[in-house]
C-alpha positions in Angstrom: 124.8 105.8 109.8 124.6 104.9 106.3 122.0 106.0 103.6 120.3 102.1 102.0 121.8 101.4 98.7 119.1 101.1 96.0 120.3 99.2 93.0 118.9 101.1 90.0 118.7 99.6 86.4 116.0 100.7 84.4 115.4 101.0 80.4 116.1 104.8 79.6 116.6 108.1 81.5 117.6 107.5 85.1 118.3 110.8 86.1 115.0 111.3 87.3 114.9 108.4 89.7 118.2 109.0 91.3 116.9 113.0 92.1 114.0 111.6 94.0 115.5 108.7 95.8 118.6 110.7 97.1 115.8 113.1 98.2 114.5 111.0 100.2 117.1 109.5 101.8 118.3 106.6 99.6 121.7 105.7 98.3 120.8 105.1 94.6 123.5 103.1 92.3 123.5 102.6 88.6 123.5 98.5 88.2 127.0 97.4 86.6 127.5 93.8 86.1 131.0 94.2 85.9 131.1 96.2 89.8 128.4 94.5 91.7 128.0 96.3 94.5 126.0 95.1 98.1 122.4 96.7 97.8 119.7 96.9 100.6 116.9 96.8 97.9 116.8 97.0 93.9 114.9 98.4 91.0 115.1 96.0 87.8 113.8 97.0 84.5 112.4 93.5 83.3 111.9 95.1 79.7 116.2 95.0 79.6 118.1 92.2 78.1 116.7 88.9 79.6 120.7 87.9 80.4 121.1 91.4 82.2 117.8 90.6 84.0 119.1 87.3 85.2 122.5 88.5 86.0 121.7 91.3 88.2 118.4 88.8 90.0 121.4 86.3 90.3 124.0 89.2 92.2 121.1 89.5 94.6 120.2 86.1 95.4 123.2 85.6 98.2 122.9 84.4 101.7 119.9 87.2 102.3 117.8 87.8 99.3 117.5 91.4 98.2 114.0 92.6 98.1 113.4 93.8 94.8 110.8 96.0 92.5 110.9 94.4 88.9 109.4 96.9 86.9 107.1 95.6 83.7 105.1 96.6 80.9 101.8 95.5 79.4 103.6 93.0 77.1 107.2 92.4 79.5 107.5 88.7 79.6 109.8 87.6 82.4 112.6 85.8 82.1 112.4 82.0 83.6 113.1 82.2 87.4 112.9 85.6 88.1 110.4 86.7 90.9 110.6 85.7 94.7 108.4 86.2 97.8 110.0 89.4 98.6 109.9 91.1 94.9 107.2 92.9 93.7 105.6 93.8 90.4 105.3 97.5 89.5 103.7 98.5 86.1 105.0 101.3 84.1 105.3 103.9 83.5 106.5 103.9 87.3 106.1 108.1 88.4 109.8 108.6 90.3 107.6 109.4 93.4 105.7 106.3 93.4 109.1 104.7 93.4 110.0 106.0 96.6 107.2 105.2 98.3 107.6 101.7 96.9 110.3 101.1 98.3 109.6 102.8 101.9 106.8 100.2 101.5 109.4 97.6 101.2 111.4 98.5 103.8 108.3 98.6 106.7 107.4 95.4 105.3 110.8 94.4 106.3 110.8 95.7 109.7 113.5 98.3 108.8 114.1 102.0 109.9 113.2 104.2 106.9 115.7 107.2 105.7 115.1 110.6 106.2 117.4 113.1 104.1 119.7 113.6 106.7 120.3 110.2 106.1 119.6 108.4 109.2 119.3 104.5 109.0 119.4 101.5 111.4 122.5 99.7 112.3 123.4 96.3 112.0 122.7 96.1 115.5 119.2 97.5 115.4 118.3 95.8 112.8 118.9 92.3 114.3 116.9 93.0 116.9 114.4 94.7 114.8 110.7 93.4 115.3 110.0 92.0 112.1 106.9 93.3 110.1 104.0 91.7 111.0 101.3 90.5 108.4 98.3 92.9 109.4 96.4 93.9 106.6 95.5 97.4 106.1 92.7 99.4 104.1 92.7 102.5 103.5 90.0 104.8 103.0 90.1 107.8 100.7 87.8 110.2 98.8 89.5 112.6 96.8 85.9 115.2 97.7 84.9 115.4 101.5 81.7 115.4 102.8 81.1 111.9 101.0 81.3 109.9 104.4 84.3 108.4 104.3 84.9 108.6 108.2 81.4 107.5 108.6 82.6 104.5 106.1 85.9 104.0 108.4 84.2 103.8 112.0 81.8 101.3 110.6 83.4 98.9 108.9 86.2 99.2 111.6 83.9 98.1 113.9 82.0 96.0 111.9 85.0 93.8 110.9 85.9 93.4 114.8 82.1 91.9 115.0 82.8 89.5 112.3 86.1 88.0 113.4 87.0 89.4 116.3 90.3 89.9 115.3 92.4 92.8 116.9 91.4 95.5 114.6 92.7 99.0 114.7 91.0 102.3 113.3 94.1 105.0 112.6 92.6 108.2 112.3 95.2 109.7 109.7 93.0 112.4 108.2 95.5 115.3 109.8 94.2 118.7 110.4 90.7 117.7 109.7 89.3 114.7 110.3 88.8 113.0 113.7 87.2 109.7 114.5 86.8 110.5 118.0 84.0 112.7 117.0 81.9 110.1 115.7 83.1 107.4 117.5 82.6 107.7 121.4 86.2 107.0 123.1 88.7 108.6 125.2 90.8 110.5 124.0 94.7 110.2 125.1 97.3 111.6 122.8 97.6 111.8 119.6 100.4 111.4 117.3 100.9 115.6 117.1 101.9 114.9 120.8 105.1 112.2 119.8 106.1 115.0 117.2 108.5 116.0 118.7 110.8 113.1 120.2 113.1 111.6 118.2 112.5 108.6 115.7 114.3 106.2 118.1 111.9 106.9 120.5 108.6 106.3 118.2 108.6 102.6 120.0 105.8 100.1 120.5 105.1 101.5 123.9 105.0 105.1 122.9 102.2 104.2 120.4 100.1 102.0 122.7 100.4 104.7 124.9 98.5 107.3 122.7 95.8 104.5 122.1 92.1 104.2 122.9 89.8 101.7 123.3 86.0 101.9 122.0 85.2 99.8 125.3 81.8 98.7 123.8 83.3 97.1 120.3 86.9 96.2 122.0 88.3 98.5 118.2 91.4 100.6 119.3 91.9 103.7 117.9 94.6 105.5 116.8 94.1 109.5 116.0 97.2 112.0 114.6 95.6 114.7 117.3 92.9 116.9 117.6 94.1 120.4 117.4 94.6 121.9 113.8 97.2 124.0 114.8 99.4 120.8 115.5 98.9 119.3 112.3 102.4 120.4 110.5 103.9 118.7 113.5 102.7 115.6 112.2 105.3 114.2 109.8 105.2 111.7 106.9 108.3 109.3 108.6 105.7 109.4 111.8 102.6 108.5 110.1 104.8 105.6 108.6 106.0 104.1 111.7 102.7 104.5 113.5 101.3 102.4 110.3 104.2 100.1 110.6 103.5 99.1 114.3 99.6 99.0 113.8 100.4 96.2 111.4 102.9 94.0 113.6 100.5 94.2 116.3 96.7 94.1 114.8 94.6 91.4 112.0 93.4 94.6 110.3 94.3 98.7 109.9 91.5 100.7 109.1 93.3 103.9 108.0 90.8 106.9 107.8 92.7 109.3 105.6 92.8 113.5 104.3 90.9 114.0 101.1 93.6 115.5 99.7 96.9 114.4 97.8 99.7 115.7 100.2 102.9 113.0 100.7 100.9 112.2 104.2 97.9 110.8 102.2 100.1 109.0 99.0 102.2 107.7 101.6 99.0 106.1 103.2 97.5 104.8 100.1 100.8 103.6 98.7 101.4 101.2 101.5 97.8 99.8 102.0 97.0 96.3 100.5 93.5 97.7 99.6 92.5 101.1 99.2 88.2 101.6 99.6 87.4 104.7 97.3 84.0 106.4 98.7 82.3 108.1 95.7 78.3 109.2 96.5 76.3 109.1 93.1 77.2 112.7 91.9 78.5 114.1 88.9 81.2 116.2 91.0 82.2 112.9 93.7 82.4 110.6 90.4 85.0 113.9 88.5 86.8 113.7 91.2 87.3 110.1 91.9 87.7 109.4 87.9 90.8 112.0 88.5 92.3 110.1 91.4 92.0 106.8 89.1 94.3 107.9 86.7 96.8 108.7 89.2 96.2 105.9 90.7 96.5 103.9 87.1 100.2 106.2 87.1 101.2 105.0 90.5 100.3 101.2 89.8 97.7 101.2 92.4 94.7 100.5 91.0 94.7 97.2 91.0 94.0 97.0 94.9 91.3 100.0 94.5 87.9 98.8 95.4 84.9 101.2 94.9 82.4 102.1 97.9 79.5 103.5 96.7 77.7 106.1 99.7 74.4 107.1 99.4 73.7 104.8 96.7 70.3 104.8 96.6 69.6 108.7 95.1 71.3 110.1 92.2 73.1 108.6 89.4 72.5 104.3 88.9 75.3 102.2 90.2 76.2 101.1 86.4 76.8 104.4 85.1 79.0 105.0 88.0 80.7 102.2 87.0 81.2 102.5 83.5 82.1 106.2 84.2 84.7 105.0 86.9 86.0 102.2 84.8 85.6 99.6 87.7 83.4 97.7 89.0 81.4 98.6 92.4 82.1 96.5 95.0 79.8 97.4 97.5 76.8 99.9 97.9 75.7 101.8 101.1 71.7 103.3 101.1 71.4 106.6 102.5 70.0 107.0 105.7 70.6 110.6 106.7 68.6 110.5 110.0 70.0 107.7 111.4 73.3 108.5 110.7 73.1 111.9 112.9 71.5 110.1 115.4 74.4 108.2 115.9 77.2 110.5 115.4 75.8 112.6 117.5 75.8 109.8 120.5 79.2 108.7 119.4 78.0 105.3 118.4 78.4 103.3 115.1 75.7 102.9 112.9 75.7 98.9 113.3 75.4 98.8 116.7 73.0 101.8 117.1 70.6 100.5 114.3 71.7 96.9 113.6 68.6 95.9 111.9 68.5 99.1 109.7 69.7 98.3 105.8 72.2 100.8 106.0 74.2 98.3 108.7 73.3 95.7 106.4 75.0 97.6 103.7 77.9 98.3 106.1 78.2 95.1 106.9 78.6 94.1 103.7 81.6 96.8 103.2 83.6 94.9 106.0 83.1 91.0 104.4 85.3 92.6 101.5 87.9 92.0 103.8 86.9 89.1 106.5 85.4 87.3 103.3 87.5 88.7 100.6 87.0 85.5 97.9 83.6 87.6 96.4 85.2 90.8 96.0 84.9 91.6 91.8 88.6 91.7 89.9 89.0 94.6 88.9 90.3 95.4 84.8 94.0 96.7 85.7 94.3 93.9 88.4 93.1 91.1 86.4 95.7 91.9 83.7 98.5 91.5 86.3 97.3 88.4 88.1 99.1 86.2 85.5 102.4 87.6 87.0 101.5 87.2 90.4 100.2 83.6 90.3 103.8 83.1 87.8 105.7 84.5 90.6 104.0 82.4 93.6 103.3 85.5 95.3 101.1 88.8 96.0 102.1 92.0 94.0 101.5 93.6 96.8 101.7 98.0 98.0 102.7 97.4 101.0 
């Protein structure tokens, strides 16, 4: 099997980019007008010369159009008809890492196989009968400190979002080696994804995942954990997280992903592909370090124009706009403290917003989950507001995933 071809041409040193994608499994290859060459994605520095630009767009526009990453700077101005529903907008300076998970992001939205360094990759055969991506939209849930109550953040709005739309909505427990939903959130548990570790990648199929799901019978939100024993947590791969995320979308309205507090590939390749990411900070100097720090890689990584900010145990501490003008976003939703009540209700295995539904901090939690069921009053943030003229040029979402 053939490693994908990634069609490279970027404004200055490439060497960098080609190390990282043939580490990961890609094919890169230098862009030459003169030798076009059949690519399974591309990589176009819009900041070249505007006839390059629309030469190389124009090689890729055949019979199947070539998803592509056009890469742009604060002042890039595209040339006229560049941009389709299947490019995306990266800002630079792009970090060669963050280019290979942008592209791993393309390829699940595509419904394709993703390379491993071996370089394994789908057939023409499998990829015809391939199960397109579907169009579920996933959040993921970080805090770069723990104890912050992120989980607590997950199981709610997870369940929370099911009550408002009762769309198929599906909490992935992706915190490996330390977190687990299952202990908050009262369902049984069946396998985990530590348990698929060690079958092949052709065998990580729709029924293999269904099979290591539960069902929180009382909400109707399935859950998806990576395990439950911390010695199994190596076993848990980055390709395998991946494809569980890729059939959570085809098959659910909404991903919850619960993830490590911790930058490891497992996490960035989490937070790469979501289409929001919910940063839980609580209103301390040491939460609001740390998530300033992961806002600057995020700011590196071009993410942080889908980063909202979740503000936990908003009610003591430091005022919401100091946070804010600390964090250099806005805050998009709060969350009172209510200590009590949330041990209560861990300790049951029941969510806060059906175990204390009239309490203020359901209310709050509540109000996490219309972010996403009633997105149109979530606050633009900076970084994303400058970008939005290229999206609404281009027709289309800039999207991580």
């Amino acid at each position: 099997m053939e490693r994908p071809i990634i069609l490279l041409a970027v404004d200055g040193e490439a060497e960098s980019y080609l190390d990282a994608l043939r580490r990961a499994g890609f094919a890169p290859v230098l862009a030459d007008p003169a030798n076009p060459v059949a690519a399974d994605l591309a990589v176009i520095d819009c900041d070249l010369d505007a006839n390059l630009v629309t030469a190389l767009v124009a090689s890729l526009n055949g019979d199947t159009k070539v998803p592509t990453i056009l890469l742009v700077g604060e002042g890039t101005e595209l040339p006229k008809g560049i941009g389709s529903a299947v490019d995306e907008i990266a800002l630079k300076p792009l970090l060669s890492e963050a280019l290979v998970y942008r592209l791993q992001a393309l390829l699940i939205r595509s419904g394709r196989h993703l390379p491993v360094e071996s370089g394994e990759w789908a057939t023409d055969e499998e990829l015809s009968t391939a199960q397109v991506a579907g169009e579920g939209h996933v959040i993921s849930v970080f805090a770069p400190k723990g104890g912050v109550g992120k989980t607590t953040v997950s199981v709610n709005v997870a369940v929370a979002l099911r009550q408002q739309t009762r769309a198929e909505v599906l909490l992935f427990d992706a915190d490996v080696g330390v977190g687990n939903v299952t202990s908050v959130l009262d369902v049984p548990y069946k396998l985990g994804l530590a348990d698929l570790a060690d079958s092949p990648p052709e065998e990580w199929s729709d029924a293999a995942f269904e099979q290591a799901v539960s069902i929180h019978a009382a909400s109707g939100v399935k859950v998806l954990t990576w395990g439950t024993d911390p010695a199994q947590s190596e076993r848990v791969s980055v390709d395998l997280l991946l494809a569980a995320l890729r059939w959570a979308r085809n098959h659910h309205s909404y991903v919850i992903v619960d993830n490590h507090p911790g930058y490891d590939d497992r996490t960035m390749a989490m937070l790469t592909v979501a289409n929001e990411i919910f940063l839980v900070v609580t209103p301390e100097v040491g939460a609001i370090k740390n998530s300033s720090q992961f806002l600057e890689l995020a700011r590196e990584l071009g993410l942080a124009g889908v980063v909202r900010v979740i503000v936990n145990r908003a009610n003591h501490g430091i005022s919401l706009e100091d946070m804010s003008n600390s964090l250099g976003l806005p805050i998009a939703a709060s969350v009172v403290s209510n200590g009590p009540k949330a041990v209560i209700a861990s300790n049951e295995g029941l969510p806060l917003v059906t175990k204390f539904p009239r309490e203020k901090i359901s209310d709050d939690l509540h109000q996490v989950a219309r972010l996403i069921s009633q997105p149109d009053g979530v606050p633009i943030t900076e970084s994303s507001a400058g970008l939005r003229r290229w999206w609404t040029r281009l027709g289309t979402r800039t999207s991580q995933a």
